[in-house]
PDB file of N, CA, C and O in Angstrom:
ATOM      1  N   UNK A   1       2.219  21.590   0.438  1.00  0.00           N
ATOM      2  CA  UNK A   1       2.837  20.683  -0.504  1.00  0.00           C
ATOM      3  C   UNK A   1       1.933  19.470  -0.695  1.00  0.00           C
ATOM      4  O   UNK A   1       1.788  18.626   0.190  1.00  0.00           O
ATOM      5  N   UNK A   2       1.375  19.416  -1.795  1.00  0.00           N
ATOM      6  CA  UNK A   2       0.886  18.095  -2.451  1.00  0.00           C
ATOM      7  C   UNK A   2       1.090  16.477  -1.850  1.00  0.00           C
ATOM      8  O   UNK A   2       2.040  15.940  -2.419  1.00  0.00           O
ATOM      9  N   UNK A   3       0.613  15.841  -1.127  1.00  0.00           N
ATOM     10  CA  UNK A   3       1.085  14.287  -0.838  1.00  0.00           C
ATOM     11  C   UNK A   3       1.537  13.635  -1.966  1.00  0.00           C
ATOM     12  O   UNK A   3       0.767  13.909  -2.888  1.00  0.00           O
ATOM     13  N   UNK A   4       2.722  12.653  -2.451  1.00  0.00           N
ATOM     14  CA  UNK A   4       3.293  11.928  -3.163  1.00  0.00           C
ATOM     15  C   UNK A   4       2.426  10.983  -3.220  1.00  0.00           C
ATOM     16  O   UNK A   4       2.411  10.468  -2.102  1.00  0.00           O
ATOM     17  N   UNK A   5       1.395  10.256  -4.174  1.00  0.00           N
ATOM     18  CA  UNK A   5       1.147   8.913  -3.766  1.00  0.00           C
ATOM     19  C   UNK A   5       1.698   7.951  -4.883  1.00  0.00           C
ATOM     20  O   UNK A   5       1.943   8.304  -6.037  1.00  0.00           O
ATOM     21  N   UNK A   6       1.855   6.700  -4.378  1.00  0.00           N
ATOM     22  CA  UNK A   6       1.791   5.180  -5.361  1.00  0.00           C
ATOM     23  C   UNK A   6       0.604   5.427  -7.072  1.00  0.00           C
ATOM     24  O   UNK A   6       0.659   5.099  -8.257  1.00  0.00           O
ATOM     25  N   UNK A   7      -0.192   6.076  -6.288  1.00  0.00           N
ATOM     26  CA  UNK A   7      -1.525   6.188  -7.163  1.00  0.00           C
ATOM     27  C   UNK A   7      -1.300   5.841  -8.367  1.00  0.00           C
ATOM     28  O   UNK A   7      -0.123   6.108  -8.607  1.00  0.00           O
ATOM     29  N   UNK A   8      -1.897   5.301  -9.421  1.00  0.00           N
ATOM     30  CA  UNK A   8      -1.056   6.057 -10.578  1.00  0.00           C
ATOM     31  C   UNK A   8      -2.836   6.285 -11.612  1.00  0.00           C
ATOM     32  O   UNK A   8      -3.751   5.486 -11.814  1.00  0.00           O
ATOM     33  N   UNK A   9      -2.698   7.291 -11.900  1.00  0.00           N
ATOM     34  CA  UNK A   9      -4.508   7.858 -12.204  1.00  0.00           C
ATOM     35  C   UNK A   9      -4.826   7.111 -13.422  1.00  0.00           C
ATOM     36  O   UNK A   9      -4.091   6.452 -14.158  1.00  0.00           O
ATOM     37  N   UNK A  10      -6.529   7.444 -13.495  1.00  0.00           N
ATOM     38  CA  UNK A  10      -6.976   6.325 -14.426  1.00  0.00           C
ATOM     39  C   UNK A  10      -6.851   6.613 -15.945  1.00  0.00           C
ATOM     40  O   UNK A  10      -7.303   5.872 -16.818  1.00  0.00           O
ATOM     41  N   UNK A  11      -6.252   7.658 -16.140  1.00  0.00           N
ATOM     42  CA  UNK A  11      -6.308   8.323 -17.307  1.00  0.00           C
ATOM     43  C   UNK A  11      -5.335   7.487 -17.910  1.00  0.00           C
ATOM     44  O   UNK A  11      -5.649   6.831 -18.904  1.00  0.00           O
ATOM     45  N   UNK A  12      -3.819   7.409 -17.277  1.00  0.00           N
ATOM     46  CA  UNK A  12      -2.347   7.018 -17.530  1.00  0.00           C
ATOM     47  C   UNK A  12      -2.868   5.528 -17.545  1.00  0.00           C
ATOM     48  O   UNK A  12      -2.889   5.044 -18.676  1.00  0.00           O
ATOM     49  N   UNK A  13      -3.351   4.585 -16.388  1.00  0.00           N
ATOM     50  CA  UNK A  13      -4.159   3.112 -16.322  1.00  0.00           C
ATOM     51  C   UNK A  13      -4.553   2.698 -17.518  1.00  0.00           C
ATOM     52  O   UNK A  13      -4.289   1.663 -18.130  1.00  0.00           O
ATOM     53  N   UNK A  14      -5.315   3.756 -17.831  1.00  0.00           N
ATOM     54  CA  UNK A  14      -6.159   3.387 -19.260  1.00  0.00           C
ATOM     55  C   UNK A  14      -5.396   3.478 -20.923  1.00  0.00           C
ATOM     56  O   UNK A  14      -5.674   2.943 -21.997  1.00  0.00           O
ATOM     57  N   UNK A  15      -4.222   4.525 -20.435  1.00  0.00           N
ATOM     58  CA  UNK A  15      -3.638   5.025 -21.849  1.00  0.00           C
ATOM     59  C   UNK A  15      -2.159   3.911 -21.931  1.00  0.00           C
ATOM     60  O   UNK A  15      -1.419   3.856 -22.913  1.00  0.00           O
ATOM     61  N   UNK A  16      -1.990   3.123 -20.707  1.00  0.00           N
ATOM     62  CA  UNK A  16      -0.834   2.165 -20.452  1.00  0.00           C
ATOM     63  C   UNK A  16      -1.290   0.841 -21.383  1.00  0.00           C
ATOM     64  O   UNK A  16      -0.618   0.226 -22.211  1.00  0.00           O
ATOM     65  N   UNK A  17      -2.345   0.677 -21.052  1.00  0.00           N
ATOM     66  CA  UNK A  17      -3.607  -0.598 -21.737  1.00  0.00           C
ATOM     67  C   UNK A  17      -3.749  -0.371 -22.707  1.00  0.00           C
ATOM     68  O   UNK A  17      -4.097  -1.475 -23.127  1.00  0.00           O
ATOM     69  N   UNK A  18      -3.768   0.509 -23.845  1.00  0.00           N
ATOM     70  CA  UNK A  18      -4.854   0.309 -24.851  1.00  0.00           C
ATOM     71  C   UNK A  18      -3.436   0.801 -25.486  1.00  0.00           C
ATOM     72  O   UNK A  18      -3.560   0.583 -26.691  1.00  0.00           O
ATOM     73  N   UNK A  19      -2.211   1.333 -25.260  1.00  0.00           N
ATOM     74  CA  UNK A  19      -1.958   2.027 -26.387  1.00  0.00           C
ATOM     75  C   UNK A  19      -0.967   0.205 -27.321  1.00  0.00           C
ATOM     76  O   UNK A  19      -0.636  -0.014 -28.486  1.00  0.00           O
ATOM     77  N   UNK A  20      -0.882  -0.422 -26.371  1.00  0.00           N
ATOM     78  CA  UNK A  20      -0.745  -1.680 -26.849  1.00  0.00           C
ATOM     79  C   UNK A  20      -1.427  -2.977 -27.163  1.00  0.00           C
ATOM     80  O   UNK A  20      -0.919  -4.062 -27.445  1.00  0.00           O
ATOM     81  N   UNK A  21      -2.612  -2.656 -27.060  1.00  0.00           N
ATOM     82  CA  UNK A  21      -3.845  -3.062 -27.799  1.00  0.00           C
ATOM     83  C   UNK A  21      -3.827  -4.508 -26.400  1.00  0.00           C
ATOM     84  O   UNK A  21      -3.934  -5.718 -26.600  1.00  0.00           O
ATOM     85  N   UNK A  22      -3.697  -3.961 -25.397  1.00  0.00           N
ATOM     86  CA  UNK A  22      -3.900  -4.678 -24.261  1.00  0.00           C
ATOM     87  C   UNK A  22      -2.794  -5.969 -24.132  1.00  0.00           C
ATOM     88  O   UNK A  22      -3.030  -6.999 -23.499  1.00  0.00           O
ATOM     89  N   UNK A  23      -1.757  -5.734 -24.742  1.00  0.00           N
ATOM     90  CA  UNK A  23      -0.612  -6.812 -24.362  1.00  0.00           C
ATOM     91  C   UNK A  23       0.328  -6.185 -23.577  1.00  0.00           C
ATOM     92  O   UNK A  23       0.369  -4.961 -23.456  1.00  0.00           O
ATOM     93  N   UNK A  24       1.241  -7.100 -22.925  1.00  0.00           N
ATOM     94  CA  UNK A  24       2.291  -6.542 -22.401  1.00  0.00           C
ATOM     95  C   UNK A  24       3.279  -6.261 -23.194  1.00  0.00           C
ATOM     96  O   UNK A  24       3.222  -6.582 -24.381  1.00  0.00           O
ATOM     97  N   UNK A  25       4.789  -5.350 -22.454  1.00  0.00           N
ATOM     98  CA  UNK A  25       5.871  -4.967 -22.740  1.00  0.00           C
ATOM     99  C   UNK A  25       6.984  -5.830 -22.738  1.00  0.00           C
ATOM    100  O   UNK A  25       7.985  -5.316 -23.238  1.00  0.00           O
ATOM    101  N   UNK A  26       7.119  -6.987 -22.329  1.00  0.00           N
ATOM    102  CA  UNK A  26       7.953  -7.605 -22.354  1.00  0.00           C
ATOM    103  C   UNK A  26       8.217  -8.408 -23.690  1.00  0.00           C
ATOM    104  O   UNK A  26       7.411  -9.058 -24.355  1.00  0.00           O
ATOM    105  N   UNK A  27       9.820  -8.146 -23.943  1.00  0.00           N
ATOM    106  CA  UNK A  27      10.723  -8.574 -25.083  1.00  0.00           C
ATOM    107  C   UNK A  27      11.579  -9.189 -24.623  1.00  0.00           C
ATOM    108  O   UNK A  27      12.297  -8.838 -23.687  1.00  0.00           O
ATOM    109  N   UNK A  28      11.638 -10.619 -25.471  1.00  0.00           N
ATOM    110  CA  UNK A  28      12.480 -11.631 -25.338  1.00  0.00           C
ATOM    111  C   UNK A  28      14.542 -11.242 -25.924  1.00  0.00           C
ATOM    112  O   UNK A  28      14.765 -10.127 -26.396  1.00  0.00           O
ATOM    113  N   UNK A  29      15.065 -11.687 -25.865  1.00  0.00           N
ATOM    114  CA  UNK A  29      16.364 -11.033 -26.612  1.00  0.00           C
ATOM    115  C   UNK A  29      16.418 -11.233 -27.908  1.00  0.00           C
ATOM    116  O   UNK A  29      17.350 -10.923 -28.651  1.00  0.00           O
ATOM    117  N   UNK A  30      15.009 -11.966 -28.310  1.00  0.00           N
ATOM    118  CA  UNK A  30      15.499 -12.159 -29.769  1.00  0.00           C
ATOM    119  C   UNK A  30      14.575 -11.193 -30.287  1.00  0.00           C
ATOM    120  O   UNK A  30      14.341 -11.376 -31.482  1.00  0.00           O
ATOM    121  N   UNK A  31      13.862 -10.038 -29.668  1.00  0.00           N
ATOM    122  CA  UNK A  31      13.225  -8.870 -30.021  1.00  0.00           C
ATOM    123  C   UNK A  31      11.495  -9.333 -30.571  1.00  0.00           C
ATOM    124  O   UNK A  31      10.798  -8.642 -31.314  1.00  0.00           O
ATOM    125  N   UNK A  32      11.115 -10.636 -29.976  1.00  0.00           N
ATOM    126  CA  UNK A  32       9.870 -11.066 -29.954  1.00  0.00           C
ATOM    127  C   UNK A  32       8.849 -10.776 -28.900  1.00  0.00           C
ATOM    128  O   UNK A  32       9.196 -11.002 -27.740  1.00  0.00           O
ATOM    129  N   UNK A  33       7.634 -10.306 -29.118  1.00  0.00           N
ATOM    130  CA  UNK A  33       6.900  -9.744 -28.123  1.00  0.00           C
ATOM    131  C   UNK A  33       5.888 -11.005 -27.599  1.00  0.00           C
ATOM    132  O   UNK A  33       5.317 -11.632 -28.492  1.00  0.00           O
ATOM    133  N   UNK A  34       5.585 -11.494 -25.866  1.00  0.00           N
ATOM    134  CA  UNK A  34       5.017 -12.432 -25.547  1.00  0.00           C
ATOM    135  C   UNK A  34       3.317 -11.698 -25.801  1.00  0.00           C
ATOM    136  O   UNK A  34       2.840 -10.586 -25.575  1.00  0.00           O
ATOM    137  N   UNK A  35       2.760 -13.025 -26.396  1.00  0.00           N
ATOM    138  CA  UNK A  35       0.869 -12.790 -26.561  1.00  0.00           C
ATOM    139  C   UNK A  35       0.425 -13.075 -24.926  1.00  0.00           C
ATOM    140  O   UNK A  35      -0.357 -13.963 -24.585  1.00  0.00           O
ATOM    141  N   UNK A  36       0.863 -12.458 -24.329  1.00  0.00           N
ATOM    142  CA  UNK A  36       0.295 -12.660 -22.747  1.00  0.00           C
ATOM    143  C   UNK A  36      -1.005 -11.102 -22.864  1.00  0.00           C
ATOM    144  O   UNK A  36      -0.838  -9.935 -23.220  1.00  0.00           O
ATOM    145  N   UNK A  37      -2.012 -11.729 -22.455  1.00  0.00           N
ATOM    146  CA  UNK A  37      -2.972 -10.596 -22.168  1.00  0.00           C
ATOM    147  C   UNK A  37      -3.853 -11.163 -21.341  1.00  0.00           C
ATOM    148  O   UNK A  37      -5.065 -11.077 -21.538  1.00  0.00           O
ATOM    149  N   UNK A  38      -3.115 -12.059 -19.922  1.00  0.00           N
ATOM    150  CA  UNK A  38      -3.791 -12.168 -18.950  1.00  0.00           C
ATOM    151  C   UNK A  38      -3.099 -11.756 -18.059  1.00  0.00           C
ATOM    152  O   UNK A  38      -2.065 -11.228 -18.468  1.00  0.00           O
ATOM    153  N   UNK A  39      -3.301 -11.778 -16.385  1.00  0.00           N
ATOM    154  CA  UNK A  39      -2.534 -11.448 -15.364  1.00  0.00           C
ATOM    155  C   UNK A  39      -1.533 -10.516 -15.379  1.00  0.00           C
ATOM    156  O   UNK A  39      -0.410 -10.821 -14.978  1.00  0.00           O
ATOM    157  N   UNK A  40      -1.898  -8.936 -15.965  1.00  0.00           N
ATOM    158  CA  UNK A  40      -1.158  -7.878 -16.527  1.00  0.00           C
ATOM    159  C   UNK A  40      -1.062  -6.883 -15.335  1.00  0.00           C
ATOM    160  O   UNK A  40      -2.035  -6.686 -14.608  1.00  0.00           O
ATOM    161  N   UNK A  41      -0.213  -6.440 -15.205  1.00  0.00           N
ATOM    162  CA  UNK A  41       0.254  -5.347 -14.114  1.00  0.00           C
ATOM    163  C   UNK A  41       0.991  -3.854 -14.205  1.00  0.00           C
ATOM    164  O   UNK A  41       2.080  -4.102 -14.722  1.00  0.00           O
ATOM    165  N   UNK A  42       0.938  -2.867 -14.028  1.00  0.00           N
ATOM    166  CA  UNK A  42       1.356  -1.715 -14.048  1.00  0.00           C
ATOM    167  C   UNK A  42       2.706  -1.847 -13.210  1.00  0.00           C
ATOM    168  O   UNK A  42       2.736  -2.342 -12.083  1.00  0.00           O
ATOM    169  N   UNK A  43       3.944  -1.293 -13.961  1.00  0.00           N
ATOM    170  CA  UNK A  43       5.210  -1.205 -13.745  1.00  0.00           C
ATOM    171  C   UNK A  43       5.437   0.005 -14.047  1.00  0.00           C
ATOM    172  O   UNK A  43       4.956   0.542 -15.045  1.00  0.00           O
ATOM    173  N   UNK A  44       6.340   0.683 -13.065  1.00  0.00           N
ATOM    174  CA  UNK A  44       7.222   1.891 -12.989  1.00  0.00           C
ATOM    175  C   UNK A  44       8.308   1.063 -13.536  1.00  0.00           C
ATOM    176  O   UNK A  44       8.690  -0.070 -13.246  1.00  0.00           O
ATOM    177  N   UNK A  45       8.834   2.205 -14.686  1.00  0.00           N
ATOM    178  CA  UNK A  45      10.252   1.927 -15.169  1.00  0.00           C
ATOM    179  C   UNK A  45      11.042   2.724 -14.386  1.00  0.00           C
ATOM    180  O   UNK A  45      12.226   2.412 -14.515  1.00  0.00           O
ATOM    181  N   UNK A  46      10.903   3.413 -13.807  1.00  0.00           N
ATOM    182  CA  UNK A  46      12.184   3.872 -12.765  1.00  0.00           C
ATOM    183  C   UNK A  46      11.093   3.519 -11.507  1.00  0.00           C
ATOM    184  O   UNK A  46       9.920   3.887 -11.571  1.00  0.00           O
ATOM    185  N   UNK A  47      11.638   2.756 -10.360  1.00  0.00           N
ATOM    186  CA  UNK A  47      11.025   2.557  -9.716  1.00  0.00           C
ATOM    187  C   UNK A  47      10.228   3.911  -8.483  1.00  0.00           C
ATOM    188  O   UNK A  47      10.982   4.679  -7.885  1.00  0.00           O
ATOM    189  N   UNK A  48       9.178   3.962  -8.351  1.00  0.00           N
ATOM    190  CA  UNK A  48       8.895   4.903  -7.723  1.00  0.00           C
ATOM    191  C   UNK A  48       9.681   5.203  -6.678  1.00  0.00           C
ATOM    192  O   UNK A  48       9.923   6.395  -6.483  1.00  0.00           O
ATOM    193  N   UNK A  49      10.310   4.076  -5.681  1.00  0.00           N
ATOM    194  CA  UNK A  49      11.166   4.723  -4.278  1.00  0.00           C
ATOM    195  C   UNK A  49      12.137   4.996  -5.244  1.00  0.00           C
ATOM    196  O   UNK A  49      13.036   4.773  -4.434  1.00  0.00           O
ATOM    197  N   UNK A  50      12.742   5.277  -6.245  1.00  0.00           N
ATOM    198  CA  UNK A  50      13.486   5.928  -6.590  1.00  0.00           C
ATOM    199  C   UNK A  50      13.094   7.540  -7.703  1.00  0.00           C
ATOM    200  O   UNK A  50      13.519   8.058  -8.736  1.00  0.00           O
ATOM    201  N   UNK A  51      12.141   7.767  -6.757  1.00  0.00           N
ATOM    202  CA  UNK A  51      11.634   8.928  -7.292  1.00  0.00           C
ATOM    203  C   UNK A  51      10.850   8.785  -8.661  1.00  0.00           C
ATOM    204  O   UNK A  51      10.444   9.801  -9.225  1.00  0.00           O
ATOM    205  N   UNK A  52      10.651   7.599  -9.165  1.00  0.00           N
ATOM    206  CA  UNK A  52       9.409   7.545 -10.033  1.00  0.00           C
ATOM    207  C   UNK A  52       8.125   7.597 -10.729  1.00  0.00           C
ATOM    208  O   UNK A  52       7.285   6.714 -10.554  1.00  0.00           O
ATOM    209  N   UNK A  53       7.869   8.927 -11.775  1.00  0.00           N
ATOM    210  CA  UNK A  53       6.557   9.446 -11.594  1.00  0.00           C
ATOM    211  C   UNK A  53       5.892   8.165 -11.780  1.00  0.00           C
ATOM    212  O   UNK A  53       6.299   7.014 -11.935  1.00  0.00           O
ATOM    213  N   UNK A  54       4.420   8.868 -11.699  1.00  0.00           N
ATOM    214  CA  UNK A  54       2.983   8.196 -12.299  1.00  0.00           C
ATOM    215  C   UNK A  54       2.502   8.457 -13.811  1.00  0.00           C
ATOM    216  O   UNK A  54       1.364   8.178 -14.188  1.00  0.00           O
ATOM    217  N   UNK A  55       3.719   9.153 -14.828  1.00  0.00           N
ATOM    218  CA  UNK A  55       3.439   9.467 -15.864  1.00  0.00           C
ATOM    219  C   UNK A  55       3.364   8.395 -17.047  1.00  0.00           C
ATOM    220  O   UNK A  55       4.228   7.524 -17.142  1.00  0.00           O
ATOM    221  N   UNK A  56       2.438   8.480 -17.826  1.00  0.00           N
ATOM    222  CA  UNK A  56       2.771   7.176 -19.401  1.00  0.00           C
ATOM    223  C   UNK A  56       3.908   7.130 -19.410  1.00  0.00           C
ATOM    224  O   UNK A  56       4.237   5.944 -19.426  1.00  0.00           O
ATOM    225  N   UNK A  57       5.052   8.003 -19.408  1.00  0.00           N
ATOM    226  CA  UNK A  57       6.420   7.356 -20.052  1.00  0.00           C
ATOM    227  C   UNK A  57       6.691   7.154 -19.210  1.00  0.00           C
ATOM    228  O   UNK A  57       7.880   7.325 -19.481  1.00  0.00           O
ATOM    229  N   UNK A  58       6.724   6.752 -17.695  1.00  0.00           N
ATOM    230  CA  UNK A  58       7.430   6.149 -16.652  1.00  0.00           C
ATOM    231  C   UNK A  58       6.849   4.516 -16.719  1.00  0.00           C
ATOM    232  O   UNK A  58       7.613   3.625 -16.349  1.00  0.00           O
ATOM    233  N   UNK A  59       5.493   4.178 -17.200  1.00  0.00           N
ATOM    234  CA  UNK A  59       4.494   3.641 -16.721  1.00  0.00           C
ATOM    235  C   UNK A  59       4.675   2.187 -17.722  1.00  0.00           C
ATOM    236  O   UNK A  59       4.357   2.600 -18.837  1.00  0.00           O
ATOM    237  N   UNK A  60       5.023   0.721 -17.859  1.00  0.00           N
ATOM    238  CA  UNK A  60       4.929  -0.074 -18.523  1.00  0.00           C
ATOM    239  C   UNK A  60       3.833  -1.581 -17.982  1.00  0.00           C
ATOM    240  O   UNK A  60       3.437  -1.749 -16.829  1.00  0.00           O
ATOM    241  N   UNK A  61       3.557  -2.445 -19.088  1.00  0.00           N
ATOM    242  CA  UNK A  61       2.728  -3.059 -18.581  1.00  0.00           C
ATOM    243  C   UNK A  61       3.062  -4.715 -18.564  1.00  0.00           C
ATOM    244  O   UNK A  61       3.036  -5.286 -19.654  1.00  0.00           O
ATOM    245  N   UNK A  62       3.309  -5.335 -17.608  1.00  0.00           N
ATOM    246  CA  UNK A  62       4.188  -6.602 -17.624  1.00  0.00           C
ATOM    247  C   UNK A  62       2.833  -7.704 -17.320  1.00  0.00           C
ATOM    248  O   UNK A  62       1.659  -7.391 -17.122  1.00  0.00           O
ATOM    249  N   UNK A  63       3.371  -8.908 -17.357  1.00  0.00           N
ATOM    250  CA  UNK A  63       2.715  -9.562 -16.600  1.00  0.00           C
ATOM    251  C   UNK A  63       2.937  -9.866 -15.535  1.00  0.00           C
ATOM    252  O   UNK A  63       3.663  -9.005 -15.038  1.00  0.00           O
ATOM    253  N   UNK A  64       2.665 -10.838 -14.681  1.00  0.00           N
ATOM    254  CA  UNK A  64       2.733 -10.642 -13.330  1.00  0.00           C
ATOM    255  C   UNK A  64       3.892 -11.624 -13.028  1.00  0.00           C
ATOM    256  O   UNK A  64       4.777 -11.414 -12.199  1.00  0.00           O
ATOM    257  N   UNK A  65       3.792 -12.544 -13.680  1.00  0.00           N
ATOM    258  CA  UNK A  65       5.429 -13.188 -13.654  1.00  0.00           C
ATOM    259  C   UNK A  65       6.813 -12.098 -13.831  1.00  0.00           C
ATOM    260  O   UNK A  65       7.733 -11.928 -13.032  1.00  0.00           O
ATOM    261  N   UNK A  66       6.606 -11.505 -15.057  1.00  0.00           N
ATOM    262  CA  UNK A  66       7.696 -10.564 -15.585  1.00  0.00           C
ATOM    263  C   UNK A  66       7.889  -9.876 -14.160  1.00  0.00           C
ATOM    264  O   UNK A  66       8.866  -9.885 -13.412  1.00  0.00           O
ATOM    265  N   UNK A  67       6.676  -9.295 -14.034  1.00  0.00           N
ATOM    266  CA  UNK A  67       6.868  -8.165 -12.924  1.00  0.00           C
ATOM    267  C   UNK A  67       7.693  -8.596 -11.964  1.00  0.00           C
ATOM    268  O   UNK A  67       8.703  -7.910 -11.805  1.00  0.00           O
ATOM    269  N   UNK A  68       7.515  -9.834 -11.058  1.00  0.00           N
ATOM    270  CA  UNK A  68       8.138 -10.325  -9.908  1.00  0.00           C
ATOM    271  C   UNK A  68       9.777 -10.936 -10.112  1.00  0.00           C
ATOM    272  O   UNK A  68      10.641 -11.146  -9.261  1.00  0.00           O
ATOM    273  N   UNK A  69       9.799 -11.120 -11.633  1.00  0.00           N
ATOM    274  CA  UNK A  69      11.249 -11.394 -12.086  1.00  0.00           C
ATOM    275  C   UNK A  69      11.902 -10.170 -12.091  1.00  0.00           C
ATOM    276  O   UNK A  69      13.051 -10.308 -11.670  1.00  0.00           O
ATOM    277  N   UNK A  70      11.603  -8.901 -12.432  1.00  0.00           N
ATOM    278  CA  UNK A  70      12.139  -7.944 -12.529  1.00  0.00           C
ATOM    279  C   UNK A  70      12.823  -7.584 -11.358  1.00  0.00           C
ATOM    280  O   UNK A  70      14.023  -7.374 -11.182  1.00  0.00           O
ATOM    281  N   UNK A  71      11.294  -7.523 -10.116  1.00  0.00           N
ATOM    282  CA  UNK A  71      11.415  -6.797  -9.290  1.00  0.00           C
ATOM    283  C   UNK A  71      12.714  -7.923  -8.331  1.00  0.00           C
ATOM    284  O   UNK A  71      13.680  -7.279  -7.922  1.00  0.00           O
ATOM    285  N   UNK A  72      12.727  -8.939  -8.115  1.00  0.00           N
ATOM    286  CA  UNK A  72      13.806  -9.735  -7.582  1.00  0.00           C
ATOM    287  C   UNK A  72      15.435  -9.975  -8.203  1.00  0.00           C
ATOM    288  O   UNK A  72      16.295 -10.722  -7.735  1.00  0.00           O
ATOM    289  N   UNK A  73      15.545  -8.973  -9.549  1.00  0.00           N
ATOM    290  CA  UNK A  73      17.074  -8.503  -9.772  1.00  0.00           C
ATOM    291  C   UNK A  73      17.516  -7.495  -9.003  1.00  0.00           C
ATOM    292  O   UNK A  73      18.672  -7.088  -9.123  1.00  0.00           O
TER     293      UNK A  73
END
């Protein structure tokens, strides 16, 4: 059986980045997208300990603030 890793490969890395022309995913409630394209981070939308692949559609790209707000709900 295959090891599970965190990994998430450079193919998905690369196709997470560019397919948004290097901005993040985060939307405000008024459906406005932030111009953040510094301090950007790879996010599992289902979190991996909850069985979350390494696939593009699992895979979003926050910043690093977002990220740590998320992850502390």
């Amino acid at each position: 059986m295959a090891k599970v890793s965190r990994y998430i490969p450079k193919k998905v890395r690369y196709a997470a980045f560019t397919k948004l022309n290097h901005q993040y995913q985060f939307y405000s409630k008024s459906g406005k997208r932030s111009n953040e394209k510094r301090f950007l981070e790879l996010d599992h939308i289902k979190p991996y300990s909850k069985n979350g692949l390494n696939n593009l559609e699992n895979i979003q790209v926050l910043c690093s603030n977002h990220n740590k707000l998320k992850g502390s709900n």
